[in-house]
N, C-alpha and C positions, 0 to 999 in steps of 0.2 A: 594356610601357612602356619605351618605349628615353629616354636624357638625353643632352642637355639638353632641355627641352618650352618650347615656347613658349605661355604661356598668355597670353589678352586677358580683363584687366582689367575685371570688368562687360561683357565686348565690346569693350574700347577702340573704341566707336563712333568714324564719321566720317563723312564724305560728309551729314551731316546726319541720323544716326541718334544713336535716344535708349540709352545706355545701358541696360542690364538691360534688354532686348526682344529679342525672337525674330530681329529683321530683324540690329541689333547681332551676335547671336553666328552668325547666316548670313553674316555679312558678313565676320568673323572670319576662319569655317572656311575662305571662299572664299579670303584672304587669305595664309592657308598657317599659320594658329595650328596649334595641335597640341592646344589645348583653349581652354577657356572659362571664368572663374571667375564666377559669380553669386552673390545675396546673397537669403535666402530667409527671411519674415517671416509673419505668420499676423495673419489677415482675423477677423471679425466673426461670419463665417460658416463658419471652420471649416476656410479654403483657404487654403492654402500658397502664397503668392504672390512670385513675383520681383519685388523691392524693396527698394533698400537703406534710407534714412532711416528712421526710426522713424516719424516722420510726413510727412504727403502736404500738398499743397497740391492747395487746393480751391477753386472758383468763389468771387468776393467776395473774395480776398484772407484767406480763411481756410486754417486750418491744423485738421488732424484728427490723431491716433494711427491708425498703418495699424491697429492690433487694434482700434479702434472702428468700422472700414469694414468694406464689405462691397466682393467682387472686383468687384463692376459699379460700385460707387460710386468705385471707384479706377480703373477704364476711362473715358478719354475719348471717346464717339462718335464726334466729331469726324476719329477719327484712322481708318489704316490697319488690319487684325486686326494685321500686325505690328510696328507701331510702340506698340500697347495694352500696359497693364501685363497681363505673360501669368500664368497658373497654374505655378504646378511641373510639375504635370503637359504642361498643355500644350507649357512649353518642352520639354521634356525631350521630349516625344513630339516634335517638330518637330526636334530633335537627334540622335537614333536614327541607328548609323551613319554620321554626318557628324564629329564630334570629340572628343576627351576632356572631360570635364567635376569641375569642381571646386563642389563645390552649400555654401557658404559658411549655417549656420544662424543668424542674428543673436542669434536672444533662446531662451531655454529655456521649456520647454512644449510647442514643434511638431515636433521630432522623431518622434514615431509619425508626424504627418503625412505628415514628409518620407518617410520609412519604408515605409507607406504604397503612397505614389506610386511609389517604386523599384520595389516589391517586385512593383504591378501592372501596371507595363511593363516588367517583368526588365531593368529598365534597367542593371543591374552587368555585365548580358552582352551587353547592344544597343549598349552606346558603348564606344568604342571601349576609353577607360577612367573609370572614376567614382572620386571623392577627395570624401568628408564632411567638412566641416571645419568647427572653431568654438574663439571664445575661449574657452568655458563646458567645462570638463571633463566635470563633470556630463551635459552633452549628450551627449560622444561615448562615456561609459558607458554612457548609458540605450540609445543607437543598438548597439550592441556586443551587448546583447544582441536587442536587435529586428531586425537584419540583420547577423546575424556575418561576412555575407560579405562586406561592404563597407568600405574601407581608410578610416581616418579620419584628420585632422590637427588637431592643434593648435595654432593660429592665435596668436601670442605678440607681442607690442610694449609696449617700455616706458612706453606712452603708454597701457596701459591696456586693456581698462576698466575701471574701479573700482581701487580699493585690490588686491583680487587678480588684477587683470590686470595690473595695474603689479607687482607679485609675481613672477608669473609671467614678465614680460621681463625682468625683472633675474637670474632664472636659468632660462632658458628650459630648460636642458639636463635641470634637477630637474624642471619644471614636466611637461613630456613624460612622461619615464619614468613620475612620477604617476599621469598620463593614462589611461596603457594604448593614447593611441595608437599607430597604426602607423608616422605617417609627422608630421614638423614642418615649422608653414608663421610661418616667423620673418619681424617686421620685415625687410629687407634689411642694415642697418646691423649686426644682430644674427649675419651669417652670417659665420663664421669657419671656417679648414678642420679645425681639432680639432672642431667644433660637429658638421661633419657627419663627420665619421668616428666619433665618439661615438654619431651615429645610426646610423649605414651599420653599425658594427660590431651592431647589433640588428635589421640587416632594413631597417631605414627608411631614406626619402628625404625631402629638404630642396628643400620649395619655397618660393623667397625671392618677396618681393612689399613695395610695386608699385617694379619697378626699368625706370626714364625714362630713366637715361644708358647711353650705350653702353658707356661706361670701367667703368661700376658693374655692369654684366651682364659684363661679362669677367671683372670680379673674382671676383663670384658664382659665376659658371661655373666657374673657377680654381680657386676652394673646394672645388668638389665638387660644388655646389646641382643636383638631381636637375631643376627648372625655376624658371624664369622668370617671375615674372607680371607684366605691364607695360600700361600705355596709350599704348605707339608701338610698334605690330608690326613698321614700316618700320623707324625707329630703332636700334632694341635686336634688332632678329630678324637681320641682321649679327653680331653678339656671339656669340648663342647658336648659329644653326647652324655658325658655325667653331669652337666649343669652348671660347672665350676665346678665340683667336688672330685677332680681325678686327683693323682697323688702321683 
């Protein structure tokens, strides 16, 4: 893993692609990201799906809980294979060899899932490189031991979630260490260069996310921040590959 990385946000889709989809993080890799960051949530049925919201929208103007669906009830026909909301698995298998990947776990409980999935496409050794991440500690404990080989992050912003996730941003530095993660993925606003030399002095890297301005990826970069996660690859990907020093 060489730094600074450019990661795309869900894909930072464009050209009319749908976030968190297979086509999205092809689109990406073509674009010169250096990974991918998704958001992975658990179906009805048992599969690990790329999805961020908690819940989907559905025919009628209705609204479901992704964990009350099922992964075909969450695919639209209608659409492309890659433009469909994909499996874990499947993205991940369609990623192989093409970018790094950051596999984002929303809620606790799918872990083995995700787990899983990794373990039966030895995907920690097929991409390029893999980062588990979540705001849930508990997550990347339980993960820790069901795939000790895979680097995990701790995902921290002052905005939460809950009461202990607001916790957790207000001292991100304590919240980490906690963790047992390897590696911390702070709000942007949260990165400062004691923050990561705090980490770096323990092994770990500091991936800051979602950072839009190019001024604000210089800064990050400047810090230390080991990468980048952003939704304008064009943008902010000047910032990162000069080091901080674009203009």
């Amino acid at each position: 893993m060489t730094a600074p990385l450019l990661v795309a946000h869900r894909g930072a889709p464009s050209r009319g692609a749908t976030e968190n989809t297979v086509r999205a993080f092809r689109e990406a890799a073509a674009a010169g990201a250096d990974g991918v960051e998704m958001d992975v949530r658990g179906t009805r049925d048992g599969r690990a799906v790329v999805f961020h919201d908690a819940e989907a929208a559905l025919p009628g103007r209705r609204r479901a809980a992704v964990r009350s669906l099922s992964l075909e009830e969450l695919r639209d026909p209608a659409l492309e294979a890659h433009d469909r909301v994909a499996s874990l698995e499947e993205t991940l298998r369609a990623l192989l060899a093409r970018t790094g990947v950051i596999v984002e776990v929303k809620e606790p409980g799918i872990e083995e899932r995700v787990c899983a999935v990794i373990a039966s496409l030895k995907a920690d050794r097929r991409l390029p490189w893999l980062l588990l991440a979540s705001f849930h500690p508990g997550v990347l404990r339980r993960v820790k031991r069901s795939a000790p080989g895979v680097r995990r992050a701790l995902v921290v912003s002052r905005r939460g979630p809950g009461l202990g996730g607001w916790i957790r941003g207000r001292w991100p530095l304590r919240a980490w260490r906690e963790s047992g993660a390897e590696d911390l993925m702070p709000d942007h606003h949260l990165v400062t260069p004691a923050l990561v030399e705090a980490v770096a002095a323990r092994g770990g890297h500091v991936f800051a996310w979602t950072v839009n301005e190019p001024e604000e990826a210089r800064r990050v970069v400047e810090a230390g921040a080991a990468g980048v996660v952003t939704d304008d690859l064009a943008g902010v990907g000047s910032s990162v590959r000069t080091g901080g020093e674009g203009g």
